[in-house]
N, C-alpha and C positions, 0 to 999 in steps of 0.2 A: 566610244565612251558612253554612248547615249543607253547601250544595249547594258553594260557592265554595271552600270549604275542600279541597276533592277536588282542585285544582290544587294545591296544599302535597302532598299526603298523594303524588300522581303523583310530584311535583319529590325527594319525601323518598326514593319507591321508585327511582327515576332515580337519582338522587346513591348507594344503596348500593350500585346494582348498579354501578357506575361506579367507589367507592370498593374494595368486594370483589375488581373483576374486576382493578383496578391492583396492589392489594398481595398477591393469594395468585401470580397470575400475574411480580408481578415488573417491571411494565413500566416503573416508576420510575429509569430507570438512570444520569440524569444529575441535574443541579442543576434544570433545567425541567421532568424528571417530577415528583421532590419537590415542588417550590411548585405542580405542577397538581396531585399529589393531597394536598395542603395545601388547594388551595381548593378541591376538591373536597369535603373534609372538612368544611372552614369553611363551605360554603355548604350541606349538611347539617343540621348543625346549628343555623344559623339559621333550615330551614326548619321542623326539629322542633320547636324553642319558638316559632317564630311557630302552628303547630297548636297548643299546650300553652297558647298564650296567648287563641285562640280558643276552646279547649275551657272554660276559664275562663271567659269570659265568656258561653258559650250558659248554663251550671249557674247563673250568678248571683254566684259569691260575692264577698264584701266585703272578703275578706283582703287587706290591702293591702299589708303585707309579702309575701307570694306573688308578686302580680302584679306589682309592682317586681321582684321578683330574676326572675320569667320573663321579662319585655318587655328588660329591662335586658340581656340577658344575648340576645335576639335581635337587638337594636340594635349591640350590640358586635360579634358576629358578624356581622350583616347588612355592618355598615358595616367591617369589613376584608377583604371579598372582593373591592373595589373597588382599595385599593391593594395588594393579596398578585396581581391582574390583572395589574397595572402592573411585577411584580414577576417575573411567570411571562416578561411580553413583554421582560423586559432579559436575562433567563436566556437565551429564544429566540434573540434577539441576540447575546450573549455578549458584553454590554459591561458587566459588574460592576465589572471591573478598572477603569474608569472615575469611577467610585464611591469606590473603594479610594484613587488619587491626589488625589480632589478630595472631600474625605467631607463638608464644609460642603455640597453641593449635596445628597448624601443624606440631611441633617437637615433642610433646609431642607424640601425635599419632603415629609417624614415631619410636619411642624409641622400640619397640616390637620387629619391621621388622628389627631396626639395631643389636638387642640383638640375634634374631636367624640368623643373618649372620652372629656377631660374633661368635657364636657358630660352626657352620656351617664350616667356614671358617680355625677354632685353631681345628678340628677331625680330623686330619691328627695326629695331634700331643697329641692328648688330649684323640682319639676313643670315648668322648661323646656321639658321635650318632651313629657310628656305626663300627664293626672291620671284617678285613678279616681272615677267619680262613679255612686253607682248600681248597683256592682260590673262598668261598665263604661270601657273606658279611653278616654278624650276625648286629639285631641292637643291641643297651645296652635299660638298662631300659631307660634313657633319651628319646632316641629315640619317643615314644609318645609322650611326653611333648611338642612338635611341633604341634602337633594338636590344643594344647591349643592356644598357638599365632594364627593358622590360624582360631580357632574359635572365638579368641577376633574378626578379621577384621570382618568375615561373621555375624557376629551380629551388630556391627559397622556399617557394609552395610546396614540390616536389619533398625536397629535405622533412619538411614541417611533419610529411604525410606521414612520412616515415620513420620518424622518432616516435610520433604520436600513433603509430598506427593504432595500439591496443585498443583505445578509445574511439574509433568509428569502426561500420560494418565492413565488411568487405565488400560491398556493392558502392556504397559510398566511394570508400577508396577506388576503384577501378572507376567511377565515375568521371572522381576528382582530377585522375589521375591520366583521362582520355583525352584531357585539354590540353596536355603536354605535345602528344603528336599533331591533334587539330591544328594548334596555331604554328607549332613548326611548320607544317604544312603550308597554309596559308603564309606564311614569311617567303619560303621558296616562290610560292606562285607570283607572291607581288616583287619579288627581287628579280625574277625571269620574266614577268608580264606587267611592268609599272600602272600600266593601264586600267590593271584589272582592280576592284574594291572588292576583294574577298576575305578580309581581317577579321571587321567586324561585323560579319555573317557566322565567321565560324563560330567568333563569341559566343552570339546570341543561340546559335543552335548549343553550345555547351550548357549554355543557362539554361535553355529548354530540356534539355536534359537531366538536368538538377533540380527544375520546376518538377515532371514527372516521377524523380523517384525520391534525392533526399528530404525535398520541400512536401511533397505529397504528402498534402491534407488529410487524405482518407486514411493515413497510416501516423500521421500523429497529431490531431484533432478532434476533439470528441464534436461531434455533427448538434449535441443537446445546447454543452455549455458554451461551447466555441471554444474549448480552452483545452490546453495541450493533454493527450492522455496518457493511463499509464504504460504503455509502452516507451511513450517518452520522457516519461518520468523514469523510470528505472534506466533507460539507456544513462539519462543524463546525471542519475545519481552516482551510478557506477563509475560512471566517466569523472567526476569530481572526487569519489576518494582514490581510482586510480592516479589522479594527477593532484593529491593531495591537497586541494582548491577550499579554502576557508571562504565558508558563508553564511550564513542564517537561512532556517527550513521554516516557517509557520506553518503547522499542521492543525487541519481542521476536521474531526469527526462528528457528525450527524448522529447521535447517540438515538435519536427514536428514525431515522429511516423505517425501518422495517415497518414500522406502526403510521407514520405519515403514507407508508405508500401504499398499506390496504386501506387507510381511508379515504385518499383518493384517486385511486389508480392510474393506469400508467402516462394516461398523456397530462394527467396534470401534477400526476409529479414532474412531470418533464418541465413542467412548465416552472414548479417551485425549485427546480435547478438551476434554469436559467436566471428567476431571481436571486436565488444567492448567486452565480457566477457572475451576474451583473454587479451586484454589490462588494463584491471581492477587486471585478477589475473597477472599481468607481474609487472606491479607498486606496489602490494602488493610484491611480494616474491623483487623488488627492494626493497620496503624498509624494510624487515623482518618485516612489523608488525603484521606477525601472523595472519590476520583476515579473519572473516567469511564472503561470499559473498553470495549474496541472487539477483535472479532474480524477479519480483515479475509479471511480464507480463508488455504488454501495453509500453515498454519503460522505465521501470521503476526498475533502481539496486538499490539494498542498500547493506553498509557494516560495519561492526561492528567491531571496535575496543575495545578487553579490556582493562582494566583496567591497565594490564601489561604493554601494548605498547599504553597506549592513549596519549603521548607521540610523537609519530609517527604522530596520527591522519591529522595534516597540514600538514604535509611534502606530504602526500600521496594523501590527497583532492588535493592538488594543483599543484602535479604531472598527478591526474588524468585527472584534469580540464584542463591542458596544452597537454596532451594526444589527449582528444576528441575534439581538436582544428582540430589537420591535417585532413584534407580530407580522406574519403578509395573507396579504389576502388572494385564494386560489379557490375560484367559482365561488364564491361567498362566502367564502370561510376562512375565520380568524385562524391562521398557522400560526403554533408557536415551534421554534426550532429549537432545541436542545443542544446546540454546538459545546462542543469542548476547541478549544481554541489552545496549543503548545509552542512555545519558541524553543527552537533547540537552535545550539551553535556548533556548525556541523566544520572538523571532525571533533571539537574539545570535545562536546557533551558526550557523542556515539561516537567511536571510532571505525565501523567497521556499515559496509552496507545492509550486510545479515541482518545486522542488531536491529537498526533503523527502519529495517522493515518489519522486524516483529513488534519492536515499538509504536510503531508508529498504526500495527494491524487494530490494537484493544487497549492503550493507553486509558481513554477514556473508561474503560472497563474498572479501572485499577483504583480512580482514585475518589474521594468525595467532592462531588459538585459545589462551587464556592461562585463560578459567575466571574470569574479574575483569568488572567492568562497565565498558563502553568509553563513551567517553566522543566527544559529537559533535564537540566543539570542537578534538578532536585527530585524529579519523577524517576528519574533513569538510574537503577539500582547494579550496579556492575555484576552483584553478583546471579539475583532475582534474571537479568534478561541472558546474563554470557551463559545461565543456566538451562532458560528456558532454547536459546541455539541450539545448547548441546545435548537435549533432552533426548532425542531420538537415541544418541550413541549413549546415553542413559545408560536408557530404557534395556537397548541390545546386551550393555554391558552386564546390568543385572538380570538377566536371564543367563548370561556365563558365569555370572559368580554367585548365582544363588543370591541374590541380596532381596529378595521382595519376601516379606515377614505376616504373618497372618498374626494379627491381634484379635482380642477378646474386649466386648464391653459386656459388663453384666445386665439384664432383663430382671426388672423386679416383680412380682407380683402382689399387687393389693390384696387380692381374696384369699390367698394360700400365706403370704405374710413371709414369703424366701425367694429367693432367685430361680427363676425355672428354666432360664433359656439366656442367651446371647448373640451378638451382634458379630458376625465377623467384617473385622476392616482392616484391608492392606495396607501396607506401608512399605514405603521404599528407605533405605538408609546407604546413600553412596560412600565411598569411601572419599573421595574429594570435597563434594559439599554437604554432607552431611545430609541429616533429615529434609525429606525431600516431602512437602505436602501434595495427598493427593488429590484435589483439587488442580495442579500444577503438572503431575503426568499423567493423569487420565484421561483430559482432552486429547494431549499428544497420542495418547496409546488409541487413541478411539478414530483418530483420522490415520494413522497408519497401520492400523488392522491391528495392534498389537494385543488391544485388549482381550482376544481370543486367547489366545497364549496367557493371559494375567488371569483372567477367568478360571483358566483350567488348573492355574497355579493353586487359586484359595480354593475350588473345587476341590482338587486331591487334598491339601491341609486339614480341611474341613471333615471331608469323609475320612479319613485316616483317624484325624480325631475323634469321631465319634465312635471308630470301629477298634478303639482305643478301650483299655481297663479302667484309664482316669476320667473319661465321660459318664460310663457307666455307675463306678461308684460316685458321683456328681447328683447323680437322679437328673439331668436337666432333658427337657422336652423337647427341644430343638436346638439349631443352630439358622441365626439367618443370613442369607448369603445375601449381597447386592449383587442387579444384574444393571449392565449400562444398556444407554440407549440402545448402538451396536450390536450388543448382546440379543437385545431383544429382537432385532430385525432377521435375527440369523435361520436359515431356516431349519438347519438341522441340529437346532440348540436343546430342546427335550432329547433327541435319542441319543445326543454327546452326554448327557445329564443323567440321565440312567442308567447308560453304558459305566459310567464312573462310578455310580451306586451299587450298580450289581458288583462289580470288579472287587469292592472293598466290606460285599456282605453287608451291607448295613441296612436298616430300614426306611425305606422313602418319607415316613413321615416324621422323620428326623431333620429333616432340612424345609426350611421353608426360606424363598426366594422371593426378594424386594425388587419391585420396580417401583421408578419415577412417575407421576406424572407426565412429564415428556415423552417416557418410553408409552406409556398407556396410548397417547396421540399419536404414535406413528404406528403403520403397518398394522391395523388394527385383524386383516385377517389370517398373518403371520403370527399375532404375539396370542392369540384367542386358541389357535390350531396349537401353536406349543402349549399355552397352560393346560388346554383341555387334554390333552397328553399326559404331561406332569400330574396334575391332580388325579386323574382317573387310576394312577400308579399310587398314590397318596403322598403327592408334594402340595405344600399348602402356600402362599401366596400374600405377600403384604403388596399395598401400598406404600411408597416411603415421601417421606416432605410433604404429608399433603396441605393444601393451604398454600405451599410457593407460588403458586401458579394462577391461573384462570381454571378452577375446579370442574368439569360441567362434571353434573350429578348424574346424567342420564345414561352418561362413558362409565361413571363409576359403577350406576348400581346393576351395569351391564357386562362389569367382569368378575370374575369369581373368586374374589378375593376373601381373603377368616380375615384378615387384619387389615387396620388403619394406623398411619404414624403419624400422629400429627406433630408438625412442624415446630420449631421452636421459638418462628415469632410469636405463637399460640401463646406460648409460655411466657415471654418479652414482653408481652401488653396483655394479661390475663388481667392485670388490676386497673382498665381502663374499664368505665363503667357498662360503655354500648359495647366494645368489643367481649366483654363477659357472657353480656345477653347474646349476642354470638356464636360463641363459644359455644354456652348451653346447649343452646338450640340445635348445634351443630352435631353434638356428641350426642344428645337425645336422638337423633334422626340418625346416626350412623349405629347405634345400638338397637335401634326400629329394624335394622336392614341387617342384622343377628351379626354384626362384624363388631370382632373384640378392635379397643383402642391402647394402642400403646404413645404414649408423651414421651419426646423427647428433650435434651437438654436443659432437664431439672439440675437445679445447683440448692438447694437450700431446702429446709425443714419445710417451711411456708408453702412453698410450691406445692412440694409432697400432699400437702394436707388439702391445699385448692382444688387438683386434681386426683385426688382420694373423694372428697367431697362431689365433684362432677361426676362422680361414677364412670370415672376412667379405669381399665383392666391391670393395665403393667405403668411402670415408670422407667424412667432409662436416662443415665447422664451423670456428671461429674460431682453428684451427692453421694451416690455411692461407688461408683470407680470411672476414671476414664479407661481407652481403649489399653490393655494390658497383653503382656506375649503372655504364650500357652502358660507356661509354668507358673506365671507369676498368677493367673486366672485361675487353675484348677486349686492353689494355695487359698485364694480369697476366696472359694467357693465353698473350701472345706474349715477355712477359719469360721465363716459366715453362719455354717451350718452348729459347728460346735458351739457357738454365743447365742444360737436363738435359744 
C-alpha cells in the first residue's frame, strides 16, 4: 500500500503544478479555463484525501468519525470531476445557451450527480458504500455501482463530442476523447488490483494533457495584453454562429494605432496595450459581466458577453467608452486614444461570421466620430456589407459580363475658355445591386490583383477612344487615366502601357496618367523607372488629391510631373481667411515649379471665379458636367463648342 500510494502523491504534485501554473499565469480567460481549472482543483483534492485516507489506515486507527468525514469528502470530490468534465466539454463547445432555453434538460442531467451525493453523503449512517472494520475501510457491494454514474457522465461526454464535433479541432477532440480509454483502464486495474490508487493519476495525467494543448497559452494568449487572441477569437466566433449561441460583441477599434505607434515605438506601445487591456478587464470584473476578452492585433479588442449577463452588455460598453476617453501617460507623454467603441447583438444584428468580420475590420472607418457607443444594428447596412462579402465574385462576374463602364468628366480650361481634355473614371453597374461605387471595389480589386485586369480594361476604352473619329473631331488634348497604388508598384506597367498605345496607333501624348499621393510614397524606384519610360515616349503625368495627405514638397518637386489636382477640400474652405493665404501661396509656388493646376469639385459660379482669380489652369467638377458615358460626353462636348 505504502509503495501504490506514490501514484496519488505524483497525481497530487501534477494537479499543483497545473493548478499554480493556471492561476498565478492567468491562463483562465474564458468560461472553459474556469471549469478546467475547477477541475483541476477538484481533482486535487480528491487525490489529497484519497492519500489522508490511506495514511489512516497504514497507522491503524479506529476513529470512525475521522475516517467518514476523510473518505466521505474524497468520494464527493472524486465523483464531481466526472460531471464538472462534461461541463468543461459544453464550455468548449459553447452551447450553455442551450441549457439556458431548455433548463429541464440541465436538471435532468444533474439527477445522477445529486443521487450519488445523496448516497455518498447518508454512509455515515447507512455504510452504503462503505464500513470501517479493524480501523480499516471495507467497501459494501454498492460501492461499485458508483462507477455506473461516473460511466453515464463519460459517455455523455463522449455523446457531447460528437454531436458537437463541428465546433472543436480535431486535436482537441482526440484529446478529449483519450480519457475515454485512460479511465476505463484504470477502472480494470482497480477492479483486479483494489490496492492499487491509479484513478486519479490517470486523471491528472488527462488534465496534463489538456494543460498542454487545448489550454496552451502560447496558442490562445496574446503574451502583450494577456488576453485571449485572434485565433481564439475566430475559433470562438465561428463556434457561436455554428451553434446559433445569442450574445453581445463589444467591439473596440484604435482608430490612430498606426500614428501612436510611430510615435512611440514598439515596446511602448506595448506598454499602451497593456493599459488599455487592463482597463477593459477592470470594467469587466466592475461590472461582473463575466466576459471573454479578445485582443485581435492592430488596435483592435473585442469582448463577448453571454447570454447570461448580456444584460450587462451597455452598462460595460459605455463604461468602457467613458474609460478610453482619459488621456495615459507612456514615458511622459499625454496619450490620447481615439477608440470607436460598437455593440452588436450577435446573431440579430450580423447573421453570418463573414459579415462580422468585415464589419467589425473598418467600421470605424465608415462612420462620424460622436464619442457615444454605436450601435450594430444601426451601423450595419445589409446591403453596403452582404455587398462588400460578395465583392470579389463582383468583381469576377463583371469582367464576364462586360459590366465595368468607362465615363467621361469634362476638363475646363481658363485661358483657351472650352473644354480641352477629360478625366476618365470607371464605374461598375451590377445587375443585382446596382451602382456600385468605386471607392467600394477598388480596395477589393487592389488586394486581390484584380486591379491589373481593371486597369487594362479603361486603358483599351480609352485608347480606342482616342483612336476614334469622335475624339478627333472633339479637338480635346488629352485624356487622363488614374493609376492605383498597385498599379504603380508594378514593374512592367510603362511597357504594358505603350504596348496598348502602339497596338491602337495613337499618340502617346494623348494620354496623361494620375497618380496619388500615396502611390508617389511607395516604390519610389519602380514608379521614377516607369514614368521616366512613359515620358521619354511622351506620356505626361498629373498628380491627383493633392493636399489629402502629408504633401512633402521635396517627393513632389522630385518627380516629373506637367500637372497638379488639387483636392477638393482646397475648394470646401477656400473662403476661410488663413486657408486662402494658403492656398495662394500654395499655387504661386506650384506655378514657380512650371506645373499647370487643375481644381477639382467646383460646384457653382463663385468657385469658378475664386480660382480663375488664383491663376489656376483648368477647372473640373459638377458645374459643368459630372462623370458622363462616351456618348453622352462626346454630345456635351459638341453642344459646348456650338454655344461658345
Amino acid at each position: 500500500m505504502e509503495n501504490l500510494v506514490h501514484f496519488d502523491i505524483a497525481a497530487v504534485i501534477m494537479l499543483l503544478v497545473m493548478l499554480m501554473t493556471n492561476i498565478f499565469s492567468k491562463r483562465a480567460k474564458n468560461t472553459a479555463g474556469h471549469i478546467y481549472v475547477l477541475l483541476v482543483g477538484v481533482t486535487m483534492v480528491a487525490a489529497l484525501f484519497n492519500v489522508f485516507t490511506v495514511a489512516l489506515e497504514n497507522i491503524g486507527t479506529d476513529n470512525v468519525v475521522l475516517h467518514n468525514i476523510v473518505r466521505t469528502i474524497y468520494l464527493l470530490f472524486h465523483n464531481t470531476a466526472t460531471p464538472l468534465f462534461v461541463m468543461y466539454i459544453i464550455s468548449l463547445t459553447r452551447t450553455w445557451h442551450k441549457f439556458k432555453t431548455n433548463p429541464h434538460i440541465g436538471i435532468i442531467l444533474m439527477i445522477p450527480y445529486f443521487v450519488v451525493v445523496g448516497i455518498i453523503v447518508s454512509n455515515p449512517f447507512t455504510n452504503i458504500v462503505f464500513t470501517l472494520e479493524n480501523g480499516a475501510l471495507v467497501k459494501t457491494t454498492f460501492a461499485d455501482s458508483l462507477y455506473f454514474f461516473a460511466t453515464f457522465y463519460v459517455l455523455l461526454g463522449f455523446v457531447y463530442i460528437i454531436m458537437y464535433r463541428r465546433t472543436l479541432r480535431i486535436g482537441a477532440i482526440l484529446v478529449l476523447c483519450s480519457s475515454i480509454p485512460l479511465g476505463i483502464v484504470a477502472v480494470f486495474v482497480k477492479h483486479f488490483f483494489p490496492r492499487s490508487l491509479v484513478e486519479i493519476f490517470s486523471n491528472a495525467v488527462v488534465l496534463m494533457i489538456i494543460s498542454m494543448t487545448i489550454q496552451n497559452p502560447e496558442k490562445n494568449v496574446d503574451t502583450i495584453t494577456n488576453l485571449r487572441k485572434y485565433r481564439a477569437y475566430v475559433t470562438d466566433i465561428k463556434t457561436d454562429f455554428t451553434n446559433n449561441n445569442h450574445h453581445k460583441l463589444i467591439l473596440i477599434n484604435i482608430a490612430n494605432y498606426d500614428s501612436l505607434r510611430s510615435l512611440l515605438g514598439y515596446d511602448y506601445t506595448n506598454e499602451l496595450l497593456k493599459n488599455i487591456a487592463n482597463k477593459l478587464s477592470d470594467c469587466n470584473k466592475t461590472n461582473n459581466a463575466r466576459s471573454e476578452l479578445y485582443y485581435l492585433d492592430r488596435g483592435k479588442f473585442r469582448i463577448v458577453v453571454n447570454g447570461y449577463n448580456a444584460s450587462k452588455a451597455e452598462k460595460l460598453a459605455a463604461d468602457i467608452n467613458e474609460a478610453l476617453k482619459h488621456m495615459i501617460e507612456i514615458n511622459r507623454i499625454e496619450v490620447t486614444i481615439d477608440a470607436f467603441v460598437c455593440l452588436a447583438k450577435l446573431p440579430e444584428d450580423i447573421g453570418d461570421y463573414k459579415s462580422l468580420m468585415a464589419f467589425g475590420n473598418d467600421f470605424h472607418e465608415r462612420v462620424e466620430k460622436t464619442g457615444e457607443v454605436y450601435l450594430a444594428s444601426e451601423l450595419f447596412k445589409q446591403r453596403d456589407f452582404h455587398l462588400m462579402n460578395d465583392m470579389e465574385n463582383i468583381i469576377e462576374k463583371a469582367f464576364k459580363n462586360r459590366s465595368f463602364t468607362v465615363y467621361y468628366q469634362p476638363i475646363y480650361s481658363i485661358e483657351k475658355k472650352r473644354f480641352v481634355s477629360a478625366e476618365a473614371l470607371l464605374r461598375l453597374i451590377d445587375d443585382e445591386y446596382g451602382f456600385i461605387p468605386p471607392n467600394l471595389f477598388i480596395p477589393v480589386a487592389e488586394k486581390t490583383g484584380a486591379i491589373h485586369r481593371i486597369g487594362d480594361i479603361v486603358l483599351e476604352n480609352v485608347c480606342q477612344f482616342i483612336a476614334g473619329e469622335d475624339f478627333k473631331r472633339l479637338g480635346l488634348d488629352y485624356i487622363e487615366i488614374n493609376l492605383s497604388v498597385v498599379q504603380c508598384m508594378q514593374r512592367g506597367l510603362a511597357d504594358n502601357i505603350l504596348s496598348t498605345i502602339k497596338r491602337y496607333g495613337i499618340s502617346p501624348d494623348k494620354i496623361n496618367l494620375e497618380i496619388t499621393e500615396t502611390a508617389a510614397n511607395y516604390s519610389q524606384n519602380i514608379l521614377i523607372e516607369n514614368m521616366t519610360k512613359l515620358i521619354n515616349a511622351g506620356v505626361s503625368f498629373s498628380l491627383d488629391d493633392f493636399g489629402t495627405g502629408y504633401s512633402n514638397m521635396a517627393r513632389l518637386a522630385s518627380l516629373p510631373l506637367k500637372i497638379v489636382k488639387l483636392d477638393k477640400t482646397f475648394v470646401d474652405n477656400s473662403n476661410k481667411p488663413k486657408l486662402h493665404i494658403f492656398l495662394k501661396g500654395t499655387i504661386k509656388m506650384l506655378k514657380d515649379m512650371d506645373m499647370e493646376i487643375v481644381v477639382e469639385g467646383i460646384e457653382t459660379e463663385q468657385m469658378v471665379n475664386t480660382f480663375s482669380n488664383l491663376n489656376c489652369d483648368f477647372i473640373q467638377g459638377y458645374y459643368y458636367s459630372k462623370p458622363i458615358p462616351e456618348p453622352d460626353f462626346v454630345k456635351f462636348i459638341e453642344n459646348a463648342r456650338t454655344s461658345a
